[in-house]
C-alpha positions as MATLAB code, in Angstrom:
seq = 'XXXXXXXXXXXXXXXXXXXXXXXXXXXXXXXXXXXXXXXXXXXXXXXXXXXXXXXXXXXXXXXXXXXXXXXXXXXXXXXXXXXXXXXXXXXXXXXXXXXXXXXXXXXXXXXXXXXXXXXXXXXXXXXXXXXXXXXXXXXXXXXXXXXXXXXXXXXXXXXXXXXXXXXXXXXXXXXXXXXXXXXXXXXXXXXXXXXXXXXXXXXXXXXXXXXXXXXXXXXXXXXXXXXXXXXXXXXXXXXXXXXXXXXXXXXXXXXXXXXXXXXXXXXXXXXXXXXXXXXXXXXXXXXXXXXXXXXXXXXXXXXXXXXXXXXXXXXXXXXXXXXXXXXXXXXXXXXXXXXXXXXXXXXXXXXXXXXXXXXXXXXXXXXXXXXXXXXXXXXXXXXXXXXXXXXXXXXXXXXXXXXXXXXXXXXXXXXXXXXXXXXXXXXXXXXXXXXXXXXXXXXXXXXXXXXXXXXXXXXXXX';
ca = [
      41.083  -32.620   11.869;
      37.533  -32.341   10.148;
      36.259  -33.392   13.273;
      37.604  -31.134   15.553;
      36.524  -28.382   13.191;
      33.109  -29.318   13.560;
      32.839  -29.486   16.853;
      34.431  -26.075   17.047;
      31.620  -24.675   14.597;
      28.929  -26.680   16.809;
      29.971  -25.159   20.072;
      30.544  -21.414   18.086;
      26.771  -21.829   16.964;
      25.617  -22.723   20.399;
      27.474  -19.841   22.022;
      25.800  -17.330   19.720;
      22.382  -18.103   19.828;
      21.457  -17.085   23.002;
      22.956  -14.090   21.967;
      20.939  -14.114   18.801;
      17.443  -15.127   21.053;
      17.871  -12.475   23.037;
      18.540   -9.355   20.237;
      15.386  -10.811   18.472;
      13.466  -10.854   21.719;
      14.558   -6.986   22.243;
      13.314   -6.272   18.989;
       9.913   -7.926   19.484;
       9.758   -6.023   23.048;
      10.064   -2.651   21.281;
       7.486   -3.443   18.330;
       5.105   -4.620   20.790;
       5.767   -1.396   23.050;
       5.614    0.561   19.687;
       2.415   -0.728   18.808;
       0.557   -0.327   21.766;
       1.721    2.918   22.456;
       0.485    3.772   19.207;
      -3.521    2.651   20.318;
      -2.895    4.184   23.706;
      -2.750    7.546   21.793;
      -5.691    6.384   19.621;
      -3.550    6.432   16.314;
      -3.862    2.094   15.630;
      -6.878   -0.233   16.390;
      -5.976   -3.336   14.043;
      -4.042   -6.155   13.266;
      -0.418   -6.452   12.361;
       2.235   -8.986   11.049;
       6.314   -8.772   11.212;
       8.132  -11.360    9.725;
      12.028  -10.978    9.513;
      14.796  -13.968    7.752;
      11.464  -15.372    6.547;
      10.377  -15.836   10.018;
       7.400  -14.886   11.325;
       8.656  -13.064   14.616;
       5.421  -10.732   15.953;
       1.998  -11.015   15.484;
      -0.677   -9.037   17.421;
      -4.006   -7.972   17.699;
      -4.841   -4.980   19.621;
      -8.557   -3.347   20.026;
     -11.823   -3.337   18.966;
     -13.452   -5.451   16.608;
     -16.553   -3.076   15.918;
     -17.705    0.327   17.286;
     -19.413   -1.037   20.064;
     -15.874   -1.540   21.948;
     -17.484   -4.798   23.358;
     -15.495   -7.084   21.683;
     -11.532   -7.257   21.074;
      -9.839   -8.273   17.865;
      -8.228  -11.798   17.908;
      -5.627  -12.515   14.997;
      -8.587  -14.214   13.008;
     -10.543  -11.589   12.215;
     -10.706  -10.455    8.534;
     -10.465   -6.744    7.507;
     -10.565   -4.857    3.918;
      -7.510   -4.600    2.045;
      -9.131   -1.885    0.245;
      -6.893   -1.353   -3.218;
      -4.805   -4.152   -2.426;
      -7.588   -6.546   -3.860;
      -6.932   -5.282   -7.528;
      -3.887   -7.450   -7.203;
      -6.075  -10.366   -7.877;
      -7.589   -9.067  -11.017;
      -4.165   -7.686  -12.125;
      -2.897  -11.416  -11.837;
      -6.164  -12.726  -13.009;
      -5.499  -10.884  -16.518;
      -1.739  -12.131  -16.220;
      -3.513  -16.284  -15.510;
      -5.664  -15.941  -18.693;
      -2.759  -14.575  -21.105;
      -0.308  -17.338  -19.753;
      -3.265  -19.541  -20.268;
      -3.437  -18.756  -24.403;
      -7.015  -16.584  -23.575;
      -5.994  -13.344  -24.082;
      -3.423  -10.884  -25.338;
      -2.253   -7.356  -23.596;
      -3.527   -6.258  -26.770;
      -6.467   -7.305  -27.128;
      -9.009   -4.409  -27.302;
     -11.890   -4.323  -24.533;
     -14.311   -4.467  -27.664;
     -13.078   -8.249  -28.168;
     -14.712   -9.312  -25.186;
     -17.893   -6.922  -24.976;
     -18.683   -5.568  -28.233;
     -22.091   -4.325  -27.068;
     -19.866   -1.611  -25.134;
     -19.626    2.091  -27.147;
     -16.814    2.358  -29.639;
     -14.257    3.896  -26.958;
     -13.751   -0.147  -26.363;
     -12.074   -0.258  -29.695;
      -9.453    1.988  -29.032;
      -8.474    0.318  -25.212;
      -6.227   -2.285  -24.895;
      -5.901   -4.504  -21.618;
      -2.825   -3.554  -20.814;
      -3.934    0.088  -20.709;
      -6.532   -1.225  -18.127;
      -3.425   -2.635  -16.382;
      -1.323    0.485  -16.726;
      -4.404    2.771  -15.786;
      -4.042    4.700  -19.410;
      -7.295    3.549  -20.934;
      -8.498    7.784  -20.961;
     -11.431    6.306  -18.909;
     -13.280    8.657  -15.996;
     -13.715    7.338  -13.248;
     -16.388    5.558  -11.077;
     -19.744    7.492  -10.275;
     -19.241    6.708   -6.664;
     -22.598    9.315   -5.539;
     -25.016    7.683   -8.231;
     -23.515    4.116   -8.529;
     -24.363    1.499   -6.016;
     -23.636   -1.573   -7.666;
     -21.899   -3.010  -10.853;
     -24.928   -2.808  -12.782;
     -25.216    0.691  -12.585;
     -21.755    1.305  -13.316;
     -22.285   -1.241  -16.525;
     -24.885    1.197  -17.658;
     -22.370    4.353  -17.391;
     -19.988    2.757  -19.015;
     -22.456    2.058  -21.755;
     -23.823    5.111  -22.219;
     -20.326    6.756  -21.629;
     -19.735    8.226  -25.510;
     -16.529    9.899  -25.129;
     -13.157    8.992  -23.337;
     -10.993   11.996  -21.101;
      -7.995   11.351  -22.716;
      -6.804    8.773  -25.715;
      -5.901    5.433  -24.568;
      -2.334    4.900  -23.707;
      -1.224    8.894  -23.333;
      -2.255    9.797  -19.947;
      -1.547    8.034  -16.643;
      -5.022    7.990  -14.512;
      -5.507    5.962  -11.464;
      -9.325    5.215  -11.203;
     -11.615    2.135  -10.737;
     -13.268    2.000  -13.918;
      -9.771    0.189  -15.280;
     -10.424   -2.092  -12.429;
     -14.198   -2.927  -12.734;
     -13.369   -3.797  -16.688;
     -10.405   -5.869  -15.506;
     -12.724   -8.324  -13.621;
     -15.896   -8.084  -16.117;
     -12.820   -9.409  -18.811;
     -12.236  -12.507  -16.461;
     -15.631  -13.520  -15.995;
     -16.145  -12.901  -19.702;
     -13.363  -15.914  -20.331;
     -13.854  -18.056  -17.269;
     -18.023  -17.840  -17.553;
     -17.659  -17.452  -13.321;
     -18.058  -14.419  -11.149;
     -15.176  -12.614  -10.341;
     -15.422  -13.490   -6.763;
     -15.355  -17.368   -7.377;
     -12.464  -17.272   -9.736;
     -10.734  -15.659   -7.192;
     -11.460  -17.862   -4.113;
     -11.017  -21.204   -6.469;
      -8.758  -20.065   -9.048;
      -5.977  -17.536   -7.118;
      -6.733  -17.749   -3.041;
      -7.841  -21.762   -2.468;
      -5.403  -23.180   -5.126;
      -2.301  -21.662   -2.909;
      -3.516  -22.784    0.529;
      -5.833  -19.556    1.411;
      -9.204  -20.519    2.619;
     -10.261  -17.704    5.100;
     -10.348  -15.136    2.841;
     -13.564  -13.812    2.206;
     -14.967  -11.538   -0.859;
     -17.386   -8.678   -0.390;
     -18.433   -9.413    2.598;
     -21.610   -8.858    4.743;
     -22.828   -7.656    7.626;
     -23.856  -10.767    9.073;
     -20.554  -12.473    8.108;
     -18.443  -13.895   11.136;
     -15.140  -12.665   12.127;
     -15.148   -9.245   10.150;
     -13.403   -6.677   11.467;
     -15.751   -3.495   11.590;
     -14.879   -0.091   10.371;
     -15.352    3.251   12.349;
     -14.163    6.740   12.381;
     -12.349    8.695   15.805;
     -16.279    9.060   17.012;
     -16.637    5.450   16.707;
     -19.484    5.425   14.473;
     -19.572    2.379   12.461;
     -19.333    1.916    8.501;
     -21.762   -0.041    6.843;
     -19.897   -2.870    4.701;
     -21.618   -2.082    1.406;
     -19.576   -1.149   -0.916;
     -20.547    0.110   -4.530;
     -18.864   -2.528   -6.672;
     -17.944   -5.552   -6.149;
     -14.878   -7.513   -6.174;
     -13.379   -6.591   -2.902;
     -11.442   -8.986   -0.803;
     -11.037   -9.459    3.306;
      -7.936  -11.129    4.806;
      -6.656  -12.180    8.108;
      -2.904  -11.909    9.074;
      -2.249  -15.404    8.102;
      -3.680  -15.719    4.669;
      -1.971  -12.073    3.932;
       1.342  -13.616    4.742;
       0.406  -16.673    2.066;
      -0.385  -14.536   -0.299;
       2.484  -12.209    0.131;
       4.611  -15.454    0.240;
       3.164  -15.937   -3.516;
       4.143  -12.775   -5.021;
       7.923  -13.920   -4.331;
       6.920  -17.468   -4.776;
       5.027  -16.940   -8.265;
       2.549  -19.206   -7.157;
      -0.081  -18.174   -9.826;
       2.115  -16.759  -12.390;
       5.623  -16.517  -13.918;
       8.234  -14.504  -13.258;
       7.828  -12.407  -16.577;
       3.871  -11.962  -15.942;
       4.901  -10.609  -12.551;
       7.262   -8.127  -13.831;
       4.622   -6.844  -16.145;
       2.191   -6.126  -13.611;
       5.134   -4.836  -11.189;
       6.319   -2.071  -13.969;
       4.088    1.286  -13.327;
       3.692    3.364  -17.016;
       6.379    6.084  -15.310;
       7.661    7.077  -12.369;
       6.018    7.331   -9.128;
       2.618    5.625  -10.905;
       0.808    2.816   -9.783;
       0.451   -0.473  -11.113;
      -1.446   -4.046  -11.043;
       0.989   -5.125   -7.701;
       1.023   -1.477   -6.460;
       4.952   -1.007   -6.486;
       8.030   -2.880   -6.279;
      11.342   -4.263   -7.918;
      12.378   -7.025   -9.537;
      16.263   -8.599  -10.688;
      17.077  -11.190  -12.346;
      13.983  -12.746  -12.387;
      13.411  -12.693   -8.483;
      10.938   -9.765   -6.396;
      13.072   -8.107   -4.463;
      10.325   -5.228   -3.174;
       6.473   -4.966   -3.286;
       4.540   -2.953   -1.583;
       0.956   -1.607   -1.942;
      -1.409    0.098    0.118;
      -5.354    0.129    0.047;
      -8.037    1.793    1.916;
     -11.871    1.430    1.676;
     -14.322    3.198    4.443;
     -12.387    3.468    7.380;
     -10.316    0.985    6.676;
      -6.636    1.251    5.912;
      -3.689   -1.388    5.171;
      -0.407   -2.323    3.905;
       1.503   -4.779    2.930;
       5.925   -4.102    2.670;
       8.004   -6.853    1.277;
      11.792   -6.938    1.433;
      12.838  -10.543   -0.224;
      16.226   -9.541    0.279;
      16.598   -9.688    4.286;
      12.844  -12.068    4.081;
      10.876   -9.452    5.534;
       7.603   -9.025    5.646;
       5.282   -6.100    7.098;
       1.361   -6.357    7.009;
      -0.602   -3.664    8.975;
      -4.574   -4.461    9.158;
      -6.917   -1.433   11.070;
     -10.544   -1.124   10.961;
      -9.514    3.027   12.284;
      -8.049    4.755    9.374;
      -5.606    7.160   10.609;
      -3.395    7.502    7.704;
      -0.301    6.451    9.471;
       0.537    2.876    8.156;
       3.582    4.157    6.165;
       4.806    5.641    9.073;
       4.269    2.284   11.096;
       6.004    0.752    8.797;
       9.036    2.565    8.791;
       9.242    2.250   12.801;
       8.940   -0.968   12.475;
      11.596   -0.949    9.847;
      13.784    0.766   11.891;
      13.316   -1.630   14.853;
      14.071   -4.593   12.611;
      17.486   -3.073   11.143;
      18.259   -1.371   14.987;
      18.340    1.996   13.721;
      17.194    4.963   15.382;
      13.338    6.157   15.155;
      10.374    8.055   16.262;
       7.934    7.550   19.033;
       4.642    7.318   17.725;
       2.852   10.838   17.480;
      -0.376   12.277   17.133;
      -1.266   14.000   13.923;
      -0.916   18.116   13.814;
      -3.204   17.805   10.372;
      -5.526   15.614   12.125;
      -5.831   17.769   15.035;
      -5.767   21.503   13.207;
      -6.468   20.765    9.972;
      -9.489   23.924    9.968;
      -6.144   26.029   10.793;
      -3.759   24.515    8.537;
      -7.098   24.640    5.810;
      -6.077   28.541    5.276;
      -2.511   28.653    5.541;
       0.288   29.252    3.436;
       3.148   26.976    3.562;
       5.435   30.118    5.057;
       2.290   30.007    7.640;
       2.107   26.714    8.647;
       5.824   26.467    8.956;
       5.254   29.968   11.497;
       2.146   27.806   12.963;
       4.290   24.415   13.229;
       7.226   26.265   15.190;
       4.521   27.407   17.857;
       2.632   24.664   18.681;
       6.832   23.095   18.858;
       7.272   25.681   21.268;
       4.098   25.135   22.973;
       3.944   21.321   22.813;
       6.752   19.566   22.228;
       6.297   16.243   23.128;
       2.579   15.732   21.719;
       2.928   15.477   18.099;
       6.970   14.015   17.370;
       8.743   17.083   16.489;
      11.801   14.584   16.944;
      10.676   13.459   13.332;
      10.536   14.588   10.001;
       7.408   12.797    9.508;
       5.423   15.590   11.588;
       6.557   18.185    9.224;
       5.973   16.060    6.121;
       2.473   15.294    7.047;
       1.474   19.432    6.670;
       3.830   18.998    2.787;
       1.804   16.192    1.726;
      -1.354   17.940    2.979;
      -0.588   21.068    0.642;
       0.654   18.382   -1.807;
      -2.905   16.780   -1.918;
      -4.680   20.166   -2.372;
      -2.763   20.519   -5.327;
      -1.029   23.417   -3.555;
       2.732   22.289   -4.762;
       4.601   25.747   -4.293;
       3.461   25.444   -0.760;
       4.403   21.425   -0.038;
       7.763   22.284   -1.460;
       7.998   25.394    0.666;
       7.294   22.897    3.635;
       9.204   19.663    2.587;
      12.115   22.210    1.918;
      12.040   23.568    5.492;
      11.932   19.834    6.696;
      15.499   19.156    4.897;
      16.934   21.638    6.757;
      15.847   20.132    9.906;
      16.446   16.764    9.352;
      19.505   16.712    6.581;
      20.409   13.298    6.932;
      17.138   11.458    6.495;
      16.285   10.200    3.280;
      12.646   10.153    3.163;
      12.774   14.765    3.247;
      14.324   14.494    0.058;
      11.850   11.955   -1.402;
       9.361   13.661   -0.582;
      10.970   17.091   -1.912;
      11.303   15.420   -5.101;
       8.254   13.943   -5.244;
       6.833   17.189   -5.140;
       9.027   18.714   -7.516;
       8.253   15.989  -10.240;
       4.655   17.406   -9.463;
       5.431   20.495  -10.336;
       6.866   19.380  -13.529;
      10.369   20.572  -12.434;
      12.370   17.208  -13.215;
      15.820   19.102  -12.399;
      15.214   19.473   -8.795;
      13.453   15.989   -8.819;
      16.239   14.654   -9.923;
      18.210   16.195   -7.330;
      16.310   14.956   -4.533;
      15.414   11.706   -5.465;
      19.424   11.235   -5.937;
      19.543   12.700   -2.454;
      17.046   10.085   -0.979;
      19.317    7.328   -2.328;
      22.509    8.829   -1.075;
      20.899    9.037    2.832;
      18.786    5.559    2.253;
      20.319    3.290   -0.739;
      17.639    1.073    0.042;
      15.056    3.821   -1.172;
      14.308    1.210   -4.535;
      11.299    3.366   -5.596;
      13.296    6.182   -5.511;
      16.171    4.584   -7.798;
      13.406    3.635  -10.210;
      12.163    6.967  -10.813;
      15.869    8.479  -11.416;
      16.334    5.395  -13.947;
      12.885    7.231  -15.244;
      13.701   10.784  -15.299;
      17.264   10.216  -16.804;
      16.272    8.100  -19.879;
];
């Protein structure tokens, strides 16, 4: 009888998986067409990864490797992860406290007492948390870490006191990695590429990269003029798809540290903050979300992990158009065979001098005409068109006006989580945790897989 079973199952299995090839071929078809569409209209010149039931199922490069449009990107070539790198230091910090050499309260003074008496009062994990009260980077008058070493030691007074105030600057960062070579006696760069990268099976990787370094993906703006790779400090890393997908692999692995060291450098201080991994969730002891997204010159990436359906999203591009979130979600959407947008070009990108002057009552007046006037141009068939103008207003620090704008987007699109995220995020901005509340709660009724959003209503109602 056993037997008969099994051959039942066998011949079930066999049945379905052409079924099975073909629905994962269909999805690949539509990524790739979504992809290239997307450099067709100028709006993606990069690399990207899609891995779904822990299975790598799309890879592809697609454009130029530098600005003279001579020579196209292969999957090998190595681009800047931009903020993504502090991930490194963050575990770094997390290696030397599971390794007995440090404490998350240990005060900066411990390990540089030459350093003003503002590293008496900062402990690391305010350097993890981004609370140490320190300003941030002179990025006009610093062009290496020796200059900044000589701000920070003739800085004599902190912005705020250490562990009160949430501020996301580089200064936390540059201290992170001066602490590590402090206890290793190494550069930062070394301990990385023996200690973190090479110890896990990553040996492309490459760490503040040159000019004259071989397969670097080169940065340039819309009018292909080309960034030159210095960068004001150090410590910056470059990957290629496949040593992305390793390391992503070891957040959910813990390859360098435990499960407990992750969590700490997964919590952010409050809601909607960064911390050391960017974002993400954790149960039980197991990652079940991480993402984090960096830029540096005209470079812009992102890295989404879903452990729970083994998903993996890394978007590389040497063309910063400010769009990898919105990638992302496409792709997403493609994955789970859900509805979603065309790719679009950008109104702000396009009018931005308009939109500059504008109220949010305007722009919504200015939005509905160039809807009227072009509807197919900019994908007025999604709510992300709408929330680009909110966010812009949002990162002017003109909140009445994003909420004017993200409001007007729920009434267009009613159904779709991310309006209401975005609503509250702008709410919580404005200090007005009620409606925050309201909208984040929302977000999770539309999209219960919205995890950030569920961690900032556990936030807001403790």
């Amino acid at each position: 009888m056993k037997i008969y079973k099994t051959v039942a199952l066998l011949l079930l299995l066999i049945n379905c998986l052409p079924a099975n090839i073909m629905a994962q071929q269909a999805k690949v078809a539509k990524l790739r067409a979504y992809i290239h569409r997307s450099n067709q209209l100028g709006l993606f010149n990069g690399n990207i990864l899609v891995a779904d039931n822990n299975q790598v199922i799309y890879t592809d490069a697609i454009g130029y490797a530098d600005a003279s449009k001579q020579t196209p990107l292969t999957t090998k070539y190595r681009f800047h992860i931009g903020s993504i790198a502090k991930e490194f230091d963050a575990v770094g910090i997390m290696m030397m406290q599971e390794r007995g050499k440090l404490s998350l309260d240990d005060k900066v003074s411990k390990f540089y007492p030459e350093l003003p008496s503002w590293a008496q009062q900062i402990s690391v994990k305010n350097l993890l948390q981004y609370t140490s009260g320190l300003p941030d980077v002179k990025w006009k008058t610093v062009h290496s870490d020796a200059d900044n070493w000589k701000d920070l030691q003739a800085l004599q007074k902190l912005n705020t006191e250490p562990g009160t105030v949430y501020a996301y600057n580089n200064n936390n960062v540059f201290l992170r990695r001066r602490i590590i070579e402090k206890i290793t006696g190494i550069s930062f760069s070394e301990f990385v590429q023996q200690e973190i990268l090479k110890s896990v099976g990553i040996n492309d990787a490459i760490i503040d990269p040159t000019n004259n370094d071989p397969l670097i993906a080169k940065s340039f703006n819309d009018d292909f003029k080309q960034d030159d790779l210095t960068v004001p400090i150090s410590g910056w890393t470059c990957f290629n798809l496949d040593d992305f997908y390793k390391w992503a692999q070891c957040i959910t692995r813990f390859c360098n540290i435990n499960p407990a060291s992750t969590l700490a450098i997964m919590t952010p201080v409050g809601p909607g903050k960064q911390c050391g991994l960017g974002g993400g969730s954790m149960k039980d002891g197991k990652v079940i979300t991480h993402v984090h997204d960096g830029s540096a010159l005209n470079y812009q990436a992102l890295l989404a992990t879903d452990a729970t359906k083994g998903r993996n999203v890394i978007v590389l591009t040497s063309q910063k158009q400010g769009n990898v979130y919105e990638l992302n979600s496409a792709i997403q959407a493609i994955l789970d065979g859900k509805p979603y947008p065309q790719p679009r070009k950008s109104i702000l990108k396009d009018y931005q001098e308009q939109l500059d002057s504008l109220s949010g009552v305007q722009a919504l007046s200015f939005y509905n005409t160039l809807k009227a006037k072009s509807p197919r141009d900019y994908g007025f068939d999604s709510e992300f068109t709408l929330n680009e103008i909110g966010y812009f207003f949002l990162g002017q620090n003109q909140v009445a006006d994003a909420i004017t704008v993200f409001e007007y987007n729920t009434k267009l699109f009613p159904v779709s989580g991310n309006v209401y995220d975005s609503l509250g995020e702008a709410y919580l901005k404005q200090g007005d945790k009620k409606n925050a509340l309201l909208n984040y709660k929302k977000s999770v009724q539309y999209d219960p897989a919205n995890q950030s959003a569920k961690s900032i209503i556990a936030g807001l109602e403790q």
